[in-house]
C-alpha positions as CSV (number, residue, x, y, z in Angstrom):
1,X,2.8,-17.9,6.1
2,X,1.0,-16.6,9.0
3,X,-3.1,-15.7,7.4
4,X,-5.6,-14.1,9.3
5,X,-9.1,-14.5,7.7
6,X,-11.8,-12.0,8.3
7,X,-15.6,-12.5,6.9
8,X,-18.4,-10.1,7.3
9,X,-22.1,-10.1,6.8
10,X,-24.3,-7.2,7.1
11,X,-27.7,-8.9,9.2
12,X,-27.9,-11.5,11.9
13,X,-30.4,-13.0,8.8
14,X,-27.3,-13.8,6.7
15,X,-24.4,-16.5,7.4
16,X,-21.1,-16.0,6.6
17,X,-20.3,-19.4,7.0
18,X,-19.7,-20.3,3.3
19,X,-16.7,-17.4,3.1
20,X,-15.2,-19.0,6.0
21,X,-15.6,-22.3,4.4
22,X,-14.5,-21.6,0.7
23,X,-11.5,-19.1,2.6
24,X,-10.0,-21.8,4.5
25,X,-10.1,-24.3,2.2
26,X,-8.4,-21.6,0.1
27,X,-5.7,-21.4,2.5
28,X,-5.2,-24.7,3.5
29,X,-4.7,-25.3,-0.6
30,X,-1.9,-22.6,-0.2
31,X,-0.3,-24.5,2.8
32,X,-0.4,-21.2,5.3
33,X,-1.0,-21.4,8.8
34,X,-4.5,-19.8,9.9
35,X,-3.8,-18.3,12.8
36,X,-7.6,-16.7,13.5
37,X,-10.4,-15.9,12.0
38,X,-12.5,-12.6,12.6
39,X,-16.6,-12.6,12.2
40,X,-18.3,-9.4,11.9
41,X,-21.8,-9.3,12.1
42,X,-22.6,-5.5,10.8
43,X,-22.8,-2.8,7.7
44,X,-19.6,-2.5,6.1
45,X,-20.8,1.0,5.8
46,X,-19.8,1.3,9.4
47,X,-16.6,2.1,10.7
48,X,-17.4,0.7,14.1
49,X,-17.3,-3.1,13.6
50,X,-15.6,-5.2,17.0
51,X,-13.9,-7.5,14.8
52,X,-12.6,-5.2,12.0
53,X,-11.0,-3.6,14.3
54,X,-9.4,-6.5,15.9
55,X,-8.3,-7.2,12.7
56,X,-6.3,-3.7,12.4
57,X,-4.8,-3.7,15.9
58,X,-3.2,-7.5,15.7
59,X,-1.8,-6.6,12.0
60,X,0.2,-3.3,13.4
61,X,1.2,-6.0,16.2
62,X,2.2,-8.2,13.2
63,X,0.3,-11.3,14.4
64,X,0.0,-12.4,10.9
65,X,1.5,-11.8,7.6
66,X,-1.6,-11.8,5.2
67,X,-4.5,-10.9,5.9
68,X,-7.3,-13.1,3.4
69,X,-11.0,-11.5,2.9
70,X,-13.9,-12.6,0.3
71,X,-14.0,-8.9,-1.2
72,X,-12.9,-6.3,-1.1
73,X,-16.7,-5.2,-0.1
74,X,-16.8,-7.7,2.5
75,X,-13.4,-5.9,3.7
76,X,-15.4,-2.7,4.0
77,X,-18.5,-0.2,2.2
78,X,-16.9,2.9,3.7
79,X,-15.9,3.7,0.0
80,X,-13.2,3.2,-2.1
81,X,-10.7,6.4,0.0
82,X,-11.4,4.6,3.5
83,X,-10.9,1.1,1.6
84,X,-7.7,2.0,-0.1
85,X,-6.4,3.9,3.4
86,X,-7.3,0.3,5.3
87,X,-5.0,-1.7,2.3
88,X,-2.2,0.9,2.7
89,X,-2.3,0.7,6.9
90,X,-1.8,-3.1,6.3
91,X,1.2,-2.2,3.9
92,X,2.8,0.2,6.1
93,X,2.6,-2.4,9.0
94,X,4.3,-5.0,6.2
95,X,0.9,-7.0,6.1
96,X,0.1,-8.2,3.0
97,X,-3.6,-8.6,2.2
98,X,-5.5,-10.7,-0.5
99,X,-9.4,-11.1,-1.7
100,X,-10.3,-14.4,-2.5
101,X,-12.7,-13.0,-5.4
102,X,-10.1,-9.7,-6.9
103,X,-8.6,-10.6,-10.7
104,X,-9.3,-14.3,-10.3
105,X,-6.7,-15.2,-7.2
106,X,-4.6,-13.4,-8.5
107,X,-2.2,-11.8,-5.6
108,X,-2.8,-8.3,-5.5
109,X,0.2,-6.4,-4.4
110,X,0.2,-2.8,-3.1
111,X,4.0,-1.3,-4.3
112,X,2.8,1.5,-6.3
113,X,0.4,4.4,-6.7
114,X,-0.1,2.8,-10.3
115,X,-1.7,0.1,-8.8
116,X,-4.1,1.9,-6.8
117,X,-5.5,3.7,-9.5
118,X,-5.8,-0.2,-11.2
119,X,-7.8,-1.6,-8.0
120,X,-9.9,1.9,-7.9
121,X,-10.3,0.8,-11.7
122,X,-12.1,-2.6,-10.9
């Protein structure tokens, strides 16, 4: 499997070099293929952010199959309707997604408006 990791920090005064670290090794551990990684540097609060949106235009090109995140607020802060619009782009472009930190690894899939209303649960 094809896995795109993206991590994201908020302030040039923070590091997000132990996500990357703990992500790959999480992926390597899983056997798929990184393929990139994506490093934003601003407020998830923010819709304009270089490498997030890098992120969105190589899924709809299907340049990976997964994309693998710490959290889902590392994924974004632009509240829970933007964050659940972002999963279900990835879906419709037949990306799946997965947070390393969501229901203990557990693989989160995205079939059902019953499980949205369990993610907007957590």
């Amino acid at each position: 499997m094809k896995v795109a990791i993206y991590a994201r920090v908020s302030t040039d005064k923070q590091n997000n070099a132990d996500q990357l670290e703990q992500l790959i090794e999480f992926a390597n551990k899983q056997n798929w293929e990184i393929v990139t990684e994506y490093k934003d540097t601003v407020s998830g609060g923010k819709s304009n952010r270089p490498q997030f949106e890098m992120v969105m235009l190589a899924a709809s090109q299907r340049k990976f199959d997964l994309l693998l995140f710490w959290a889902l607020d590392r994924l974004s802060r632009e509240g829970i309707v933007k964050t659940l619009g972002y999963l279900e782009q990835l879906r419709m472009w037949g990306c799946g997604w997965r947070s390393y930190t969501v229901l203990e690894n557990l693989l989160l899939s995205w079939r059902s408006r019953r499980e949205v209303k369990v993610l907007a649960m957590v």
